[in-house]
C-alpha positions as CSV (number, residue, x, y, z in Angstrom):
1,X,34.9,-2.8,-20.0
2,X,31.5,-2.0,-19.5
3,X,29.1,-2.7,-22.3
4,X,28.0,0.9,-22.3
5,X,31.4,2.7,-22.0
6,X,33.1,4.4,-24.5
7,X,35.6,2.6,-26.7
8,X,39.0,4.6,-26.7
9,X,39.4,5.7,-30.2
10,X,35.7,5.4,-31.5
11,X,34.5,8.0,-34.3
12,X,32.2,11.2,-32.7
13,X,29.4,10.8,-34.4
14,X,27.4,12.0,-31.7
15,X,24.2,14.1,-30.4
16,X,25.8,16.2,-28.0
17,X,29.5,17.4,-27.4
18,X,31.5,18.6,-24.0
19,X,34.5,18.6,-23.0
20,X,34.5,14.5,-22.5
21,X,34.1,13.4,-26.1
22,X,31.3,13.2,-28.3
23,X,27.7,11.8,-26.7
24,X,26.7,8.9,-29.0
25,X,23.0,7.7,-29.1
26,X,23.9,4.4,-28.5
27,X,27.4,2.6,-27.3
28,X,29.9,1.5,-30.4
29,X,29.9,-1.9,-28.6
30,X,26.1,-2.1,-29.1
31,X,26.7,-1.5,-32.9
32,X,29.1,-3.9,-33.3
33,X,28.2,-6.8,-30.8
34,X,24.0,-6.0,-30.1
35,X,22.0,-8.3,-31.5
36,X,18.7,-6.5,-31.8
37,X,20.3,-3.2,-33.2
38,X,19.6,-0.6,-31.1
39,X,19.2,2.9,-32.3
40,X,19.1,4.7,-28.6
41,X,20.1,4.0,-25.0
42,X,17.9,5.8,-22.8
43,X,19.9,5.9,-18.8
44,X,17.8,5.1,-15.9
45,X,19.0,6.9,-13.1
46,X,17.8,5.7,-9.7
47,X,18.6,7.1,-6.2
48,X,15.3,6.3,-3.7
49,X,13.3,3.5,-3.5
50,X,10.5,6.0,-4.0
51,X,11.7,7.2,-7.4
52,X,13.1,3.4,-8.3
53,X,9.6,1.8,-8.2
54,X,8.2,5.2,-10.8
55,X,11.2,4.5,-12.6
56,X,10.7,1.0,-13.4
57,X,6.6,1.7,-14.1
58,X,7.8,4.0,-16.4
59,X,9.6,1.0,-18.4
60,X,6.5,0.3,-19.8
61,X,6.9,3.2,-22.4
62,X,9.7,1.4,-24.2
63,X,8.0,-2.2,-24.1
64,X,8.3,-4.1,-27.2
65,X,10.5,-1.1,-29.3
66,X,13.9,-2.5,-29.7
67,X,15.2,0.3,-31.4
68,X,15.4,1.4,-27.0
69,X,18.0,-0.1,-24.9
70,X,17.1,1.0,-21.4
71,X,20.6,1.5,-19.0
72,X,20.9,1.8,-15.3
73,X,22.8,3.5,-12.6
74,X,22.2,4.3,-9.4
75,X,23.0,8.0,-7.7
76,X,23.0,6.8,-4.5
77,X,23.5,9.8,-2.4
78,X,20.2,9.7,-0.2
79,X,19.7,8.8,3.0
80,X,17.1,6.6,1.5
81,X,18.6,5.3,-1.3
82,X,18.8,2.0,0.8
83,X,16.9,-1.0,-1.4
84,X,17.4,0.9,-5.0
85,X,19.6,-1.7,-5.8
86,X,17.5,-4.9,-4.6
87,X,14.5,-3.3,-6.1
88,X,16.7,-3.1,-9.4
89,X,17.6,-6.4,-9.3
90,X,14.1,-7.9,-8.1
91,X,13.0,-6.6,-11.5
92,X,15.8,-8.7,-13.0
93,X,18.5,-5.4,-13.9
94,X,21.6,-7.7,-13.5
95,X,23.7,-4.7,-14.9
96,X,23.8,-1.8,-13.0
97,X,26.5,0.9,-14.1
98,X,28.4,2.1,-11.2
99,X,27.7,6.2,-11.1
100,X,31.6,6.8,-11.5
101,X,31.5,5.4,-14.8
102,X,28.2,7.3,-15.5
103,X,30.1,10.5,-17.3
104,X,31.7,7.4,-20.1
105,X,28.4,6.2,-21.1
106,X,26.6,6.6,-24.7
107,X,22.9,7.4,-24.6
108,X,20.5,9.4,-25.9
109,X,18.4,10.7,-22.9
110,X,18.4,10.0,-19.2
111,X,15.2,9.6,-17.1
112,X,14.8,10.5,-13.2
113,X,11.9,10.5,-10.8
114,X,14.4,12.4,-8.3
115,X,15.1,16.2,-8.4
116,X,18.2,15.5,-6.7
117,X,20.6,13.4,-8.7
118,X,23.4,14.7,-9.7
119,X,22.7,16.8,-13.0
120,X,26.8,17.7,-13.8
121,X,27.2,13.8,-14.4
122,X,24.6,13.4,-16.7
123,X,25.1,14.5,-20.7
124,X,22.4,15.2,-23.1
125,X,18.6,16.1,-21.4
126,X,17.3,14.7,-18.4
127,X,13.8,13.7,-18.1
128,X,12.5,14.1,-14.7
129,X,9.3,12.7,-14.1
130,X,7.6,13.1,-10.7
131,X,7.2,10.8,-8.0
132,X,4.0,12.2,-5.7
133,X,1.7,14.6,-7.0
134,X,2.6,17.9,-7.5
135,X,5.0,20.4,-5.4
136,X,3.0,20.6,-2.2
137,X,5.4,19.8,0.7
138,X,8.7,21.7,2.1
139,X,11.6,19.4,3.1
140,X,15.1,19.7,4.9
141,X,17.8,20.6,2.5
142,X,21.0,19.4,3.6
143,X,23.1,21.7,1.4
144,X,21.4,25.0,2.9
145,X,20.9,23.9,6.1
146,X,17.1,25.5,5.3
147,X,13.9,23.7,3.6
148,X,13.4,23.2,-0.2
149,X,10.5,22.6,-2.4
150,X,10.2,18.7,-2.7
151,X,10.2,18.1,-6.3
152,X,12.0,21.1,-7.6
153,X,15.0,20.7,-9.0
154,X,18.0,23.2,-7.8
155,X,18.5,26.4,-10.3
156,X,21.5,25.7,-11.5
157,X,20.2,22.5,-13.3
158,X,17.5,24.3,-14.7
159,X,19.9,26.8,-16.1
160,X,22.1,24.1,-17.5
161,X,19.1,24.3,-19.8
162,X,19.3,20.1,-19.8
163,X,16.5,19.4,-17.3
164,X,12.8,18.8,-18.7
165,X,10.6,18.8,-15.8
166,X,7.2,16.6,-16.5
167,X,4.7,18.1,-14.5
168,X,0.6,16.7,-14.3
169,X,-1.4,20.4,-14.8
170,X,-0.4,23.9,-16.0
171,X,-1.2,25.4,-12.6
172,X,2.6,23.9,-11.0
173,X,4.2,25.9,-13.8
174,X,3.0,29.0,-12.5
175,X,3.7,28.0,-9.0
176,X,7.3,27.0,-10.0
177,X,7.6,30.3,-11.8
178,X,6.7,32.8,-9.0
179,X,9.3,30.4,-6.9
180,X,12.2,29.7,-9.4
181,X,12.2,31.6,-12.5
182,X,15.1,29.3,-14.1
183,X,12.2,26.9,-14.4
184,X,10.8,28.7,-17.7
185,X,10.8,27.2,-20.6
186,X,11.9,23.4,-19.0
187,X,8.4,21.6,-18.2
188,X,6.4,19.7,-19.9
189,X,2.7,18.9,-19.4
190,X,1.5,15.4,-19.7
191,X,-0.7,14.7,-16.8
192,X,-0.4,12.5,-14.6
193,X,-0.4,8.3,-15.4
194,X,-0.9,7.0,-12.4
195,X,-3.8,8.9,-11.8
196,X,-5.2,7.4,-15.3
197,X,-4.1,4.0,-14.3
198,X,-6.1,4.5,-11.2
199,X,-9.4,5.9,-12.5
200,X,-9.2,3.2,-15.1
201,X,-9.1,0.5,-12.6
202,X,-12.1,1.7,-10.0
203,X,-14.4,0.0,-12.6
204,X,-12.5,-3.9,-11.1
205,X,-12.8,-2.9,-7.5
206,X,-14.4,-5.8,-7.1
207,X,-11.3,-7.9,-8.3
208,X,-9.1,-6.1,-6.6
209,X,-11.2,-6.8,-3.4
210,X,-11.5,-10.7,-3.9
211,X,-8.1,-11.2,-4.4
212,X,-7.4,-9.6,-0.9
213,X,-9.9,-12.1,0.6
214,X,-12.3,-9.2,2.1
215,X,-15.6,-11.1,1.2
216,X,-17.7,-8.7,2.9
217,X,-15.8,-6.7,4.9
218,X,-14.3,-3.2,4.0
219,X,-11.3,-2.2,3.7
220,X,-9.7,0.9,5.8
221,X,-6.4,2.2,4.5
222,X,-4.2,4.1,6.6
223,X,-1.6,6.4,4.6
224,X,1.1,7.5,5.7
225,X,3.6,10.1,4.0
226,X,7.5,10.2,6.0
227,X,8.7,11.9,8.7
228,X,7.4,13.4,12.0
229,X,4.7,15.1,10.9
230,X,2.9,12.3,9.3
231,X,0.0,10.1,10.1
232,X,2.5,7.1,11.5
233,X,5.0,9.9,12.7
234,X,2.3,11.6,15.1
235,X,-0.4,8.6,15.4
236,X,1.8,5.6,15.6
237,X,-0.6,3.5,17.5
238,X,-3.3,3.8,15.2
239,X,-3.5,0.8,13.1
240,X,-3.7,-1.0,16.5
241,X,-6.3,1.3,17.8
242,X,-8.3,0.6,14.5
243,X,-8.0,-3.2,14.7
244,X,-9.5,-2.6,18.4
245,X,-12.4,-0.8,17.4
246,X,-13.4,-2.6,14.1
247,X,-14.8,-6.1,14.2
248,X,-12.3,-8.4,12.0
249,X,-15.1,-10.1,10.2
250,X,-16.2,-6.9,9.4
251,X,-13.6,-4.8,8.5
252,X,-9.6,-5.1,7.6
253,X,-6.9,-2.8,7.9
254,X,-4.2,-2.2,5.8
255,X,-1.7,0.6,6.2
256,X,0.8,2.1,2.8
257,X,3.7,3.3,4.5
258,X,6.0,6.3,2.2
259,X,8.8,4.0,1.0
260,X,11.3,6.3,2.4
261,X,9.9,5.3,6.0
262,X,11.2,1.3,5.0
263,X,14.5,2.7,3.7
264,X,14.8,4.3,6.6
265,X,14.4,2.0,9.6
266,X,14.4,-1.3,7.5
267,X,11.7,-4.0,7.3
268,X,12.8,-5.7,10.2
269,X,12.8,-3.0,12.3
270,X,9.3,-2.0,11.0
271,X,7.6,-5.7,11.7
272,X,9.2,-5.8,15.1
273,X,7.5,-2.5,15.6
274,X,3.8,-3.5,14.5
275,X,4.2,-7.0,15.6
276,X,1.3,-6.7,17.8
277,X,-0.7,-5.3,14.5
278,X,0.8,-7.5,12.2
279,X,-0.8,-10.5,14.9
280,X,-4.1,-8.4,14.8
281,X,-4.7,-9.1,11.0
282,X,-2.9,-5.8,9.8
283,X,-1.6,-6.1,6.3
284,X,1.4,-4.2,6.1
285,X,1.4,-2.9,2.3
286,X,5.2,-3.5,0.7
287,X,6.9,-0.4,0.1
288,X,7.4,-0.6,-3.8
289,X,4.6,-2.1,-5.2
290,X,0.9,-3.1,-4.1
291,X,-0.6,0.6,-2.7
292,X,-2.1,1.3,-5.9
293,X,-3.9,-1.7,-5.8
294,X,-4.8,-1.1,-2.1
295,X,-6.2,2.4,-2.7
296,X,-8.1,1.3,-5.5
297,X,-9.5,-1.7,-2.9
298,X,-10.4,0.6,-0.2
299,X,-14.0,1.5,1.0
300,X,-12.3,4.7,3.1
301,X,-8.8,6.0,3.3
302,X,-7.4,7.8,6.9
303,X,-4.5,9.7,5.6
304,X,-2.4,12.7,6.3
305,X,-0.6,15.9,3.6
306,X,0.8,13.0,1.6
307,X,-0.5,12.3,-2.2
308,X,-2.5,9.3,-1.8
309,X,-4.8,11.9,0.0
310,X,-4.8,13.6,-3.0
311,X,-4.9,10.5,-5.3
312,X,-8.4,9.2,-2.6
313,X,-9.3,12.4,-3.2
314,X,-9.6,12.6,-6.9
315,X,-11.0,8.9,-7.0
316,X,-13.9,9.7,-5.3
317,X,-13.1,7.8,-2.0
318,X,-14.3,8.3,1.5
319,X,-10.9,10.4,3.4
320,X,-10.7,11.4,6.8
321,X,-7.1,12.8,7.7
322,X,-5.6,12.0,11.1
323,X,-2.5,14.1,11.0
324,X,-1.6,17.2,8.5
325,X,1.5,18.1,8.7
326,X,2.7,22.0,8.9
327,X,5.2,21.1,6.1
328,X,2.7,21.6,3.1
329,X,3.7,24.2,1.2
330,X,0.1,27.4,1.4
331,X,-1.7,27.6,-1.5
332,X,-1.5,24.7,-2.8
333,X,-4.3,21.5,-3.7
334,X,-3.0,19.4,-0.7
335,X,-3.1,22.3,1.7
336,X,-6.9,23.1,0.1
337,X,-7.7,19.7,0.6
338,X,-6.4,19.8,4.3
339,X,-9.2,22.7,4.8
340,X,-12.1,20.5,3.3
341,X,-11.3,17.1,4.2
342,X,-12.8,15.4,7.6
343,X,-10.4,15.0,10.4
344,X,-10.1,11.7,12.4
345,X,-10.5,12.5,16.2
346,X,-8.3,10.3,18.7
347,X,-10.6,11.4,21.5
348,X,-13.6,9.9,20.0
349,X,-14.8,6.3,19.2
350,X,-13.1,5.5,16.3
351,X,-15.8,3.1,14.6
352,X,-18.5,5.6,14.9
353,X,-15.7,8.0,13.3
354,X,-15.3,5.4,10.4
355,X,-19.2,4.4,10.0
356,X,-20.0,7.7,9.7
357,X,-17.6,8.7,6.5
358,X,-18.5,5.7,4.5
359,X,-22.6,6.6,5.2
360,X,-22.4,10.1,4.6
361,X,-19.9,10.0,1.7
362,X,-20.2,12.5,-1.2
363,X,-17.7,11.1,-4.3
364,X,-17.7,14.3,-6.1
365,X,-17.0,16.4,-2.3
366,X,-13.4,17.1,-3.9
367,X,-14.3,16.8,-7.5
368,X,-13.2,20.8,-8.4
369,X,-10.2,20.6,-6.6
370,X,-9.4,17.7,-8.7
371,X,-9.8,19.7,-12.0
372,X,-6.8,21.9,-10.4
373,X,-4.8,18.9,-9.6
374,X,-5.0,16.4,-13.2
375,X,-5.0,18.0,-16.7
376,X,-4.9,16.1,-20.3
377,X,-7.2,13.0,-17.6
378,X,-6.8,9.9,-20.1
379,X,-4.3,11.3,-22.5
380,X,-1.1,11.1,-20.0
381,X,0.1,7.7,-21.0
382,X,0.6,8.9,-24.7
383,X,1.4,12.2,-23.9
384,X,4.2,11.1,-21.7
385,X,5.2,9.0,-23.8
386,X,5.8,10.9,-26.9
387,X,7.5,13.4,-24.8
388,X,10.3,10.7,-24.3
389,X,10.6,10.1,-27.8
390,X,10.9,13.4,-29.0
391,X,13.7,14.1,-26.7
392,X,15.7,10.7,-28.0
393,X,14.7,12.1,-31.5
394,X,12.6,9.1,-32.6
395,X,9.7,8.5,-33.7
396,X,7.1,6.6,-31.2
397,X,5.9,3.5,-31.8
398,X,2.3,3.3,-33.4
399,X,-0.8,2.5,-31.5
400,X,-2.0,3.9,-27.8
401,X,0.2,3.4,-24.7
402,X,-1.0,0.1,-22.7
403,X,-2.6,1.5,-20.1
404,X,-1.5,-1.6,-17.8
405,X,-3.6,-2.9,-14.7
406,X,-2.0,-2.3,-10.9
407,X,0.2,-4.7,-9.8
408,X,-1.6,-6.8,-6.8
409,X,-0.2,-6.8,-3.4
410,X,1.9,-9.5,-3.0
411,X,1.8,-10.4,0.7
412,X,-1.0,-10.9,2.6
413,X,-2.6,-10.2,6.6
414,X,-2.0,-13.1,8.9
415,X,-4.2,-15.0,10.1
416,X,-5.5,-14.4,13.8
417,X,-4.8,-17.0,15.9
418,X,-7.3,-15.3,19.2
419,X,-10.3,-13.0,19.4
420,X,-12.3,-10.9,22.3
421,X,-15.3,-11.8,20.6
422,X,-18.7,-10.5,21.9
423,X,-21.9,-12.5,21.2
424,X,-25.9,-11.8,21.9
425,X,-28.9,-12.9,20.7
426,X,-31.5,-10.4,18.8
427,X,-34.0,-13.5,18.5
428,X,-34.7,-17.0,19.6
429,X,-32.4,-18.3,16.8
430,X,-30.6,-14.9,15.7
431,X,-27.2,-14.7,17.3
432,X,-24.7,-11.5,16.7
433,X,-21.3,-11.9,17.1
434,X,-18.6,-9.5,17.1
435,X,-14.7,-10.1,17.2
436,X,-12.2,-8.1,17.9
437,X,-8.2,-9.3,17.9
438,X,-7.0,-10.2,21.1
439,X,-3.3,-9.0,19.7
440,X,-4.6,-5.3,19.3
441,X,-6.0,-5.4,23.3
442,X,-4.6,-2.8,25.4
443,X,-2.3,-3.9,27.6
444,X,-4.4,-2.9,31.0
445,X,-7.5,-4.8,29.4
446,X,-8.3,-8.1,30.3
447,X,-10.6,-8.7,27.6
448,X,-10.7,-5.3,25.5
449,X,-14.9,-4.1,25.5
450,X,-14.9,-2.7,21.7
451,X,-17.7,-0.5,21.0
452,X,-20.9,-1.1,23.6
453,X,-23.0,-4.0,23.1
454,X,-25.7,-3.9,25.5
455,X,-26.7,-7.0,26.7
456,X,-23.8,-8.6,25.1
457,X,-21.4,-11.7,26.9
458,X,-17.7,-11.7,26.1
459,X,-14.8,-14.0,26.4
460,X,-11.4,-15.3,24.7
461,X,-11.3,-17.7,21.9
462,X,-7.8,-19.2,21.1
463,X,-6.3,-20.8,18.1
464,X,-3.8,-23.7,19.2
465,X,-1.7,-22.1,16.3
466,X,-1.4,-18.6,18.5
467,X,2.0,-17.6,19.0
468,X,1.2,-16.3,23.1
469,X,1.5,-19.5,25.1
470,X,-0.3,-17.7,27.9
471,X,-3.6,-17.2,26.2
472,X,-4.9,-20.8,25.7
473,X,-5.0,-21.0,29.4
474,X,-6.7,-17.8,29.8
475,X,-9.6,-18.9,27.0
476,X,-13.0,-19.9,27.3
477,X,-13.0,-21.2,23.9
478,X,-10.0,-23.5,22.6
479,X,-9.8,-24.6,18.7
480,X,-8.3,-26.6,16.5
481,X,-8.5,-25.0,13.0
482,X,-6.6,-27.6,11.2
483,X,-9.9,-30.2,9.5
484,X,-9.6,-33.4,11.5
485,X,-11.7,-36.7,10.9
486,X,-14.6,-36.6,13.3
487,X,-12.9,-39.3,15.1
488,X,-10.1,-37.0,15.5
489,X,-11.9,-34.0,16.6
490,X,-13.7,-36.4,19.1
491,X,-10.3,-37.3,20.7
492,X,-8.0,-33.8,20.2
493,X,-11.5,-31.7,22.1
494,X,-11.1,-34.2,24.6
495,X,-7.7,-33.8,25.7
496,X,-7.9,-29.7,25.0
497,X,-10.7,-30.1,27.7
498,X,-8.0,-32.0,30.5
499,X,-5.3,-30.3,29.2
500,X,-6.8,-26.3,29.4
501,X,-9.1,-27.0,32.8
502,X,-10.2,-23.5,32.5
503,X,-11.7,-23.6,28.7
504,X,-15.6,-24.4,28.6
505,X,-15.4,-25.3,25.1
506,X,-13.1,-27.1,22.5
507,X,-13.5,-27.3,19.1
508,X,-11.9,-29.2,16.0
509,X,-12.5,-28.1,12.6
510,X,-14.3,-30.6,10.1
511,X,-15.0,-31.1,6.7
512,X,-18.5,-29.7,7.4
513,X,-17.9,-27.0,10.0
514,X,-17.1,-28.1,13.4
515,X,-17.2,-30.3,16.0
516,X,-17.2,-29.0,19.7
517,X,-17.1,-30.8,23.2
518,X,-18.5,-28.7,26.0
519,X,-17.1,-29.3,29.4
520,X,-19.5,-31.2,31.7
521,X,-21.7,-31.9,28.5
522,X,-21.9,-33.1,25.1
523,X,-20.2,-32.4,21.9
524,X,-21.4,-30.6,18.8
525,X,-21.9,-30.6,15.8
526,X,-22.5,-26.8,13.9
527,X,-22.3,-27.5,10.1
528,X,-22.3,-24.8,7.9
529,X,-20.1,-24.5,4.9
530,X,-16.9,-22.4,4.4
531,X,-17.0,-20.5,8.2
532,X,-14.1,-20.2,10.8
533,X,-14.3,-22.8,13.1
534,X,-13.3,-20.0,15.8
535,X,-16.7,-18.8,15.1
536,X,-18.6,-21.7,14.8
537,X,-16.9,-22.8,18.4
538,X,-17.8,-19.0,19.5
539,X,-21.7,-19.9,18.6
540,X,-22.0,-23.0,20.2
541,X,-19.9,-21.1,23.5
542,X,-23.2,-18.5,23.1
543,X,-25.2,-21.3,23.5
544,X,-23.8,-22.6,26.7
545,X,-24.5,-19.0,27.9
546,X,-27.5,-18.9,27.1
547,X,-28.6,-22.6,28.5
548,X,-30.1,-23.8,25.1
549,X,-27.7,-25.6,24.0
550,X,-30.5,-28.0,21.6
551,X,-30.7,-29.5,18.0
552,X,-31.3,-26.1,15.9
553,X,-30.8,-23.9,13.2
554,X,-29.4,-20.5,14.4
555,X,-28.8,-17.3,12.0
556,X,-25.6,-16.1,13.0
557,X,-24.7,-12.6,12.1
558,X,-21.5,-10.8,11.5
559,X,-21.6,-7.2,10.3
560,X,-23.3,-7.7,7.3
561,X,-22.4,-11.2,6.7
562,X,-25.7,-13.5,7.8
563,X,-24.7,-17.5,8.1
564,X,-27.0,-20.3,8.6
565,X,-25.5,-22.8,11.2
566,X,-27.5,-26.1,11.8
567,X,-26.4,-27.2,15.4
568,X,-26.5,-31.1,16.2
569,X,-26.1,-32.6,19.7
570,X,-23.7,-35.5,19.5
571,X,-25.0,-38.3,22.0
């Protein structure tokens, strides 16, 4: 028997009454067996990874109050249910109750981020918080066979009279109203806590940008909502077209996928799809955790009608939109915001496009559409909070609501292994060098241009670690990035020099920067602390080219990254 259920025979002493029995507060198992005596069992009722992941966040209102005892189920009737349960379990819920069991259980209040579980199984009031901002989009409904307002739940649920709908500013209610009067009299305004979590963290950008490595580069998110008419779902080359245009020691590019998108097709089928991207330095944000902390991160976000448009929006951030879907619903913030925002032209060069919203960025552009978006800014946490304990009937905890810092993103961008990397010099010992991944070339391209650098050279360097065999015999510039002795750079550029006959230059990383052998000449030592050996390799290779090849110091520059490199000729 489930530790939940309903013990045949047990005394109704409850909250609520239906035709099942009486609805207790708490199981009669917990009374007898609990050990921390729980006073109210509050069911968590999952269906999407989407509304799993606000689910869980939303734990964080019960933390430390024992009196709570937090249940689970899963209405799995989505077509993107798929991962609810993992995401459960990853969180360390080892009991999930199956949903047919759902109408025995004892609990005081159950909690939703969907508007589309299935209300007649659930007892007592349901809580359904949101998952997106606001009610701004029109999506398929099955059941009809038309479209339904995403976030709405269906009237009869509202009549039931059961269903308190949180919403984040007073202007949804009247929206709701005009579309589905049933919806009277069952909201509740808290604002929004994930848009206070986020405006609480833009003070620790910083930290949020270290621990994604940037240094100095920027980061570009790409957002993309689900379906066709989203960013991904009209663009899907994009994150490849961006890591073409932006230098990679300049810039990095990330992309937050809707988690219904991963539900969908699966990770696997997703990585095989951006492989090339995913070789090119992408980092692919994971589906349940980590975008908050990415948009928080990001110098400029290319989005589409999704909420993180609205969320960039509201924070202040540079947004350019490169889709907007036809689904938003008229009249509403996100379809105002469509009308003001900057769109992201495929026709044009996508770096100027990119350089030119992050120079000519106003922060407050959006700021009075944000006031129509986020009411009770800074209260929510508390607000929401208390909401939940009023409908369990107890009273909250004492003290303010943690408000808790972002999660970080777990994964990280892989390394790239070969660049198209452009180099010239602006002055006698002032070299500019620009890289570009060789896995985001078109396929046409030999050597993909970038943006124009006049008087500019080009050419390939490789990693030995690059996945394409095909490419260290096509490089000019062959490297070892693993830190050898010297004596062992000395011998591996040697035999990368007979072994590649068509590279010009080998290089071995060292303990002080790197060692490289130049074909028909001598090896070289360019010392400078902390830098890629690709690059180092790259700037000695601009050397060659440039016949002045010498003892020197060169100022190597990278965006707006400068690096001193002290070059020594081996004899």
């Amino acid at each position: 028997m489930h530790r939940g259920r309903v013990r045949r025979g047990s005394r109704a002493v409850g909250v609520d009454r239906d035709a099942r029995g009486p609805l207790l507060p708490v199981s009669p198992e917990e009374r007898v067996q609990g050990t921390f005596d729980c006073e109210r069992a509050v069911l968590v009722v999952a269906r999407t990874v989407t509304s799993t992941a606000r689910l869980l966040e939303a734990l964080r209102f019960f933390r430390n109050d024992f009196r709570v005892k937090p249940l689970f189920t899963i209405n799995d009737t989505s077509p993107y249910s798929s991962g609810a349960r993992t995401l459960l379990e990853a969180a360390g819920v080892t009991d999930i109750v199956p949903w047919d069991q759902v109408p025995e259980l004892h609990y005081a209040l159950a909690l939703s981020a969907s508007e589309n579980v299935d209300f007649a199984k659930l007892r007592g009031t349901t809580v359904v918080l949101p998952h997106g901002i606001g009610f701004n989009k029109w999506v398929p409904d099955p059941t009809t066979g038309g479209t339904r307002l995403a976030g709405l739940p269906r009237a009869e649920a509202l009549r039931s009279g059961r269903v308190r709908l949180v919403l984040s500013h007073p202007a949804q209610e009247r929206q709701l109203r005009a579309l589905c009067s049933e919806v009277a009299g069952h909201t509740a305004v808290t604002g929004d806590p994930t848009y206070d979590q986020l405006l609480a963290s833009l003070p620790f950008r910083e930290r949020y940008r270290r621990k994604l490595g940037l240094g100095g580069r920027r980061l570009v998110l790409l957002s993309s909502t689900w379906r066709s008419e989203s960013e991904l779902g009209r663009w899907r080359t994009l994150p490849l077209e961006m890591l073409a245009s932006l230098p990679a020691d300049e810039y990095q590019v990330a992309v937050a996928m809707h988690p219904n998108v991963w539900a969908w097709y699966g990770p696997g089928v997703i990585r095989t799809w951006f492989r090339d991207a995913l070789d090119a330095g992408l980092l692919l944000v994971p589906p349940h955790r980590g975008w908050h902390a990415a948009l928080v991160a990001a110098h400029l976000v290319v989005a589409d009608h999704g909420s993180l448009s609205l969320y960039s929006a509201a924070l202040g951030k540079p947004l350019l939109l490169a889709a907007f879907g036809d689904e938003h619903v008229p009249g509403t913030p996100i379809e105002k915001l469509g009308r003001m925002a900057d769109r992201l032209d495929p026709r044009a060069d996508l770096r100027a496009q990119v350089e030119r919203a992050l120079d000519s960025h106003d922060p407050d552009r959006f700021a009075e559409l944000t006031a129509e978006v986020f009411a009770h800014v800074g209260e929510s946490e508390t607000l929401l909070r208390d909401l939940l304990y009023r409908e369990m009937g107890l009273a909250p905890p004492p003290g303010e609501v943690p408000l808790l810092r972002p999660p970080d993103i777990e994964s990280a961008p892989l390394p790239v292994t070969a660049f198209d990397t452009v180099t010239r010099f602006t002055g006698p010992e002032d070299l500019a060098i620009w890289r570009y991944p060789a896995a985001a070339r078109p396929p046409a391209d030999t050597i993909h241009p970038g943006p124009p650098h006049p008087g500019a050279v080009r050419h390939l360097a490789v990693d030995e670690d690059d996945h394409d065999l095909r490419r260290p015999h096509q490089a000019a510039v062959f490297v070892r990035r693993d830190v050898a002795t010297r004596t062992e750079a000395l011998q591996w550029t040697a035999e990368a020099l007979q072994t590649l006959p068509g590279a010009r230059v080998a290089g071995a990383a060292t303990a002080s920067g790197c060692l490289a052998r130049i074909r028909n000449g001598p090896c070289v030592e360019a010392t400078a602390d902390g830098v890629d050996a690709m690059l180092l390799a790259s700037a000695v290779y601009a050397c060659v080219l440039d016949r002045s090849v010498a003892d020197r110091i060169l100022t190597v520059h990278t965006g707006r990254t400068t690096t001193r490199v002290r070059l020594g000729v081996v004899s």
